[in-house]
SEZAPA-26619 format. One record per residue (C-alpha): residue in three letters; x, y, z. Coordinates in steps of 0.02 Angstrom, whole numbers, plus 50000, padded with zeros to 5 digits. Example, Ala and Ser with C-alpha at 12.3 -4.5 7.8 and 13.67 -1.06 7.14 Angstrom:
# residues 2
ALA506154977550390SER506844994750357
# end
This chain:
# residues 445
UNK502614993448014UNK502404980348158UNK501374993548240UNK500124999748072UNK498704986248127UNK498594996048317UNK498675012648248UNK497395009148137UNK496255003148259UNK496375018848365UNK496015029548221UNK494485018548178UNK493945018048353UNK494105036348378UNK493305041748208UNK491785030748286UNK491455046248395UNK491895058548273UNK490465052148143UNK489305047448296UNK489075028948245UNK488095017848355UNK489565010648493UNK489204992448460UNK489454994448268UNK490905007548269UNK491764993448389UNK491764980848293UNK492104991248143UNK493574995248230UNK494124978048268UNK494004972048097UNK495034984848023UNK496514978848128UNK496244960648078UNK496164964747913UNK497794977247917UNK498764963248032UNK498534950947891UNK499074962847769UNK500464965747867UNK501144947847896UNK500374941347713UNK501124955447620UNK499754954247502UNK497854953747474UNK497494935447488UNK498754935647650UNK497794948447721UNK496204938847702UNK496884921847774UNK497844929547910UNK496384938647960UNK495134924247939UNK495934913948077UNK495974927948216UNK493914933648181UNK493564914548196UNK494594916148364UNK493964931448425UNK491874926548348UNK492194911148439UNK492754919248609UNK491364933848585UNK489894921148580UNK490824914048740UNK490574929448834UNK488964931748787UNK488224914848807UNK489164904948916UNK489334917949046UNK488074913649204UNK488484931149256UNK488074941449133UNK486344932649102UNK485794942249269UNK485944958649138UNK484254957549038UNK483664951649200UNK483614967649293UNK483404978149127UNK481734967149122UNK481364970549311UNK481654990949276UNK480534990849100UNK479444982049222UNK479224995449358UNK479255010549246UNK478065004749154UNK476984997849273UNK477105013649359UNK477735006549527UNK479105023049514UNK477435032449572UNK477025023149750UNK479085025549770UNK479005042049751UNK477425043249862UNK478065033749999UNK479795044750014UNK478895062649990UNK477755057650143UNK479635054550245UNK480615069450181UNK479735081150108UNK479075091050262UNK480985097150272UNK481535112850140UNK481775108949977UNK480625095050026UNK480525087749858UNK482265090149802UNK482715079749965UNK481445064849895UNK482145065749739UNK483705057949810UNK482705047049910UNK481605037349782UNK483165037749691UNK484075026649818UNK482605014849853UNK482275014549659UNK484135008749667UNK483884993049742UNK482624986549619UNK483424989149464UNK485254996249445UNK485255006349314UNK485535026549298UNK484505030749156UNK483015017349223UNK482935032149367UNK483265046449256UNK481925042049152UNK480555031149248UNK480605043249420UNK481235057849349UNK479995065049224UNK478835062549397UNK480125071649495UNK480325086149381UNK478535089549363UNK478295089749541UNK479655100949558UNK479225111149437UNK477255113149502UNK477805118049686UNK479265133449615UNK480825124849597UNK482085130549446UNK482055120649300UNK483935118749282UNK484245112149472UNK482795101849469UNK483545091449321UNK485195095549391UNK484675085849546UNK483745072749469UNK485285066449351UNK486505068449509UNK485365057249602UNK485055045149461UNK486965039249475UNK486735030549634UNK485795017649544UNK487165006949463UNK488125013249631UNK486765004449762UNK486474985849739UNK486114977349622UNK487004986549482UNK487154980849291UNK488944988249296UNK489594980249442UNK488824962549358UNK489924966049216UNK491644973149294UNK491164955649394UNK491094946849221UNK492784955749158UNK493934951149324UNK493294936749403UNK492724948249557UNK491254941549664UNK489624951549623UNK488864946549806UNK490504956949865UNK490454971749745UNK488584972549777UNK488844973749950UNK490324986549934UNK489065000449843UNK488064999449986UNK488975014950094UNK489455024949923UNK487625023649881UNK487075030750034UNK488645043750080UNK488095051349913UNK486305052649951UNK486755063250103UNK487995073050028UNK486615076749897UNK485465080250030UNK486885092950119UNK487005102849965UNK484995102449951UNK484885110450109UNK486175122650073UNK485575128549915UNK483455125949973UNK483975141250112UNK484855151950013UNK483335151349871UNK482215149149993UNK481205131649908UNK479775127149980UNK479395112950088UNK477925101150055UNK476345098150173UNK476455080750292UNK475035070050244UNK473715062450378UNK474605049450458UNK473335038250433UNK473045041150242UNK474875041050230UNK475075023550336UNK473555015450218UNK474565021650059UNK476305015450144UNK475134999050140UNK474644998149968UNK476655003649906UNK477304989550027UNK477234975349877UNK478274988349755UNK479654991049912UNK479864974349957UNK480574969649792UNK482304977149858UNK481994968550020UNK481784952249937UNK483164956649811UNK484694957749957UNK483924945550082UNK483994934149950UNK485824935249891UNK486514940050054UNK485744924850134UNK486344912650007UNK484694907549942UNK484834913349787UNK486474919449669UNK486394935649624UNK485834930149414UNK484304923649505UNK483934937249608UNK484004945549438UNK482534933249377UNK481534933549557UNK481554955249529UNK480844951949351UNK479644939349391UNK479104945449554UNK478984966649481UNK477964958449320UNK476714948949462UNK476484964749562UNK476104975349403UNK474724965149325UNK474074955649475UNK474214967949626UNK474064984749546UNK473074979449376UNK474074992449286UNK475354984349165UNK473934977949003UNK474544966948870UNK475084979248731UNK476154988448895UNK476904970948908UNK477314969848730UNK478424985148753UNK479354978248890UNK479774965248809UNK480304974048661UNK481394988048773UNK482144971748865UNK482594966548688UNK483364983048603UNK484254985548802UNK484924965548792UNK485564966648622UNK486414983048628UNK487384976848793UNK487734960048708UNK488484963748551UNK489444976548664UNK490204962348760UNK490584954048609UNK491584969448532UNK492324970448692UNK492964952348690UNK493814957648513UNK494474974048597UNK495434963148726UNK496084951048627UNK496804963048525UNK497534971548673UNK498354956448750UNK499044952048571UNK499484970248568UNK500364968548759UNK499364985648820UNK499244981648979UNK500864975249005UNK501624992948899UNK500575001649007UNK501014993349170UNK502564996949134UNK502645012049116UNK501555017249271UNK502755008749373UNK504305018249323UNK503205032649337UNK502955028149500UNK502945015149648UNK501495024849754UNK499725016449754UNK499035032749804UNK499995042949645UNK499295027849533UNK497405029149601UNK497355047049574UNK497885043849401UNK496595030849358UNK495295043149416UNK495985057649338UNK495895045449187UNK494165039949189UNK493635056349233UNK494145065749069UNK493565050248956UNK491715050249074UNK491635068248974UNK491775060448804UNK491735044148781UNK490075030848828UNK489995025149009UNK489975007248936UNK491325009348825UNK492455014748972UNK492114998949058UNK492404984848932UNK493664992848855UNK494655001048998UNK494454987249136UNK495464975249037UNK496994987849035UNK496994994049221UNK496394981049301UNK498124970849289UNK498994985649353UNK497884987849490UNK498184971549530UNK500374976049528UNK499954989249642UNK499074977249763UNK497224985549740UNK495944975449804UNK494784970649675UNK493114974449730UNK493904991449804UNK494534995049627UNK492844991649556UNK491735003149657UNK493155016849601UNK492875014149421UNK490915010249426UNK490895028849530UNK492105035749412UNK490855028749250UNK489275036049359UNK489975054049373UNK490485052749175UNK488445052749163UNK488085068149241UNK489495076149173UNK489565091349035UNK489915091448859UNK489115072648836UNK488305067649001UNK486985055648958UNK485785058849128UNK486075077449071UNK485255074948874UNK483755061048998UNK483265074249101UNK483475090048969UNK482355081348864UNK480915072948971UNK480655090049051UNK481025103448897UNK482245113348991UNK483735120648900UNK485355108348900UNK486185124048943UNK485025126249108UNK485505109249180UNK487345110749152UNK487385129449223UNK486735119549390UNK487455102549382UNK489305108149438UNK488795109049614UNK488135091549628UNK489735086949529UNK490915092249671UNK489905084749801UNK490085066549692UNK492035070849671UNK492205071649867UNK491145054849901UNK492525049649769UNK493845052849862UNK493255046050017UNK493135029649921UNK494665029249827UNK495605034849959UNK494635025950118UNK494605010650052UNK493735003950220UNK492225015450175UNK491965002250029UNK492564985750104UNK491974983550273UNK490314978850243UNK490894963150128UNK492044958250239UNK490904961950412UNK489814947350292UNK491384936950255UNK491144940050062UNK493044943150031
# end
């Protein structure tokens, strides 16, 4: 009986995916239940149920609105979600994806290989997957799609490339794991710096491969001089990355107000530079930033119920425990918590993985003497290949439906970039120097 309240939960918070309610509301659905079924429990009656379940919402409200509000972290969220509605709408994605065709895509399979490319520069402005998937890649695809490529691998490609976004700093993701451990984002920013760009080039290896065997075209240099003037006119959009790391990395600003000086400084180069963000565009920026903010916040807030109920509960500990007298080996336990993440990245939302997931295996991470910021760029990569991966891959639905190709197209072509992203995963879980010598050649750890 002592148990009924958690077994209630997890049927509540599975059913939430059966019946395909929104996350946030299914969540704290969830949550509730078990309040209300742990005060039935210990009450033994209605009106027990409904006082022993008053005092631990009023808790648990009280600790959400903490995490939401009182968090300096996690303000730096809407921040960059502003600075990407900013540059997609304001079309700044285009003089990216100019600038990196007029580098790269002279070589085969030319435009698959700047695909990749604007995706990592596009990284370091805003930090978010489905910003690229859906601001560059409708561009991409198009251009792909006018100069022969296949459908299927050009949106294969596209959602592949899209993960490096939360990967490269900044990332939203890597703000939040910050948020849920007490890990320095200045540090996990700087340790997605080498998995950002060892998966770009493994990308590009398999482009390569696969551009001579299909024989893909390659795309016509410009005029150096036409291409230099329009490298002139981009430089304002490609300094915002520029200004972005200087900033944090040099201690002038934290990395929240990095997140403002990206928003304020993408919003000035839209209307004043380029002239082509007009009020009623601004309107829907605003609005996006709003629909983006609140989803993520009352997120964090069911998430804040989630853990309390799992410290109450002892997971972690239960868990711990039982990893441990599974086995002693770091190595054994690693490969578990990707194996892990993997099969729920097939199922379950990329967000729901981290706030509710973190909590449980971070503490035993932390018994098996994993680093922290090592053990976050393994779970952030982990969450980044759950978005390109079949049945539920959400870069998979992005690209299927900004470009009209059949779901079944992309997935048919997507396994081969998924491979390449397992082996850059293994380097990193595995090598954990690949991740951690940049923060500490910076002293950040």
């Amino acid at each position: 009986m002592s148990n009924l309240p958690l077994i209630v939960f997890l049927i509540c918070f599975v059913l939430m995916f059966v019946l395909r309610m929104p996350i946030p509301t299914g969540m704290i659905a969830a949550c509730t239940m078990y309040f209300l079924v742990d005060g039935l429990v210990k009450g033994n009656s209605f009106v027990g149920m409904v006082t022993g379940a008053e005092g631990q919402l009023h808790l648990v409200a009280q600790k959400s609105i903490e995490a939401i509000f009182t968090n300096q972290t996690i303000i730096a969220v809407p921040l960059f979600i502003f600075a990407a509605n900013v540059m997609n709408a304001g079309k700044i994605t285009e003089y990216v994806f100019g600038v990196c065709k007029g580098l790269v895509g002279r070589f085969p399979g030319g435009l698959a290989h700047v695909n990749v490319l604007a995706s990592l520069v596009f990284s370091g402005m805003t930090g978010s997957a489905v910003a690229d998937a859906s601001g560059l890649g409708k561009m991409e695809i198009d251009a792909m799609r006018a100069e022969g490529y296949d459908d299927g691998f050009s949106c294969a490609i596209t959602a592949a490339s899209a993960t490096i976004g939360p990967i490269f700093p900044p990332s939203i993701p890597a703000v939040i794991y910050s948020m849920l451990t007490g890990a320095s984002v200045g540090a996990l920013f700087m340790a997605g710096m080498m998995p950002g760009i060892i998966l770009a080039v493994g990308l590009c290896g398999y482009i390569a491969i696969i551009a001579s065997v299909r024989k893909y075209p390659k795309s016509a240099p410009p005029a150096l001089v036409a291409y230099l003037r329009y490298v002139f006119k981009a430089i304002w959009a490609l300094l915002t990355p520029v200004i972005l790391l200087v900033g944090i990395y040099t201690g002038v600003m934290t990395p929240t107000e990095a997140g403002a000086i990206a928003g304020a400084y993408s919003l000035l180069v839209a209307v004043l530079v380029y002239r082509i963000l007009d009020w009623p565009g601004l309107k829907q920026v605003l609005m996006d930033t709003v629909k983006g903010t609140g989803n993520v916040s009352i997120m964090i807030g069911a998430a804040s119920a989630i853990s309390f109920i799992f410290a109450k509960e002892q997971i972690g500990v239960r868990l711990g425990n039982w990893i441990m007298g599974f086995t002693d080996s770091k190595v054994v336990f690693l490969l578990m918590v990707n194996i892990i993440i993997l099969v729920l990245g097939m199922f379950v939302d990329t967000s729901v993985i981290q706030l509710v997931m973190i909590p449980i295996l971070w503490p035993v991470a932390n018994q098996f003497g994993v680093d922290i910021v090592h053990f976050g760029l393994i779970i952030i990569f982990n969450m980044m290949l759950g978005l390109s991966t079949p049945p539920f891959g959400m870069c998979l639905f992005i690209t299927s439906g900004i470009s009209g190709t059949p779901l079944k197209n992309v997935i048919r072509e997507i396994w081969a970039p998924i491979v390449v992203m397992l082996i850059v995963l293994g380097i990193i879980t595995f090598i954990p120097e690949s991740v951690l010598f940049l923060p500490k050649m910076f002293q950040l750890m």
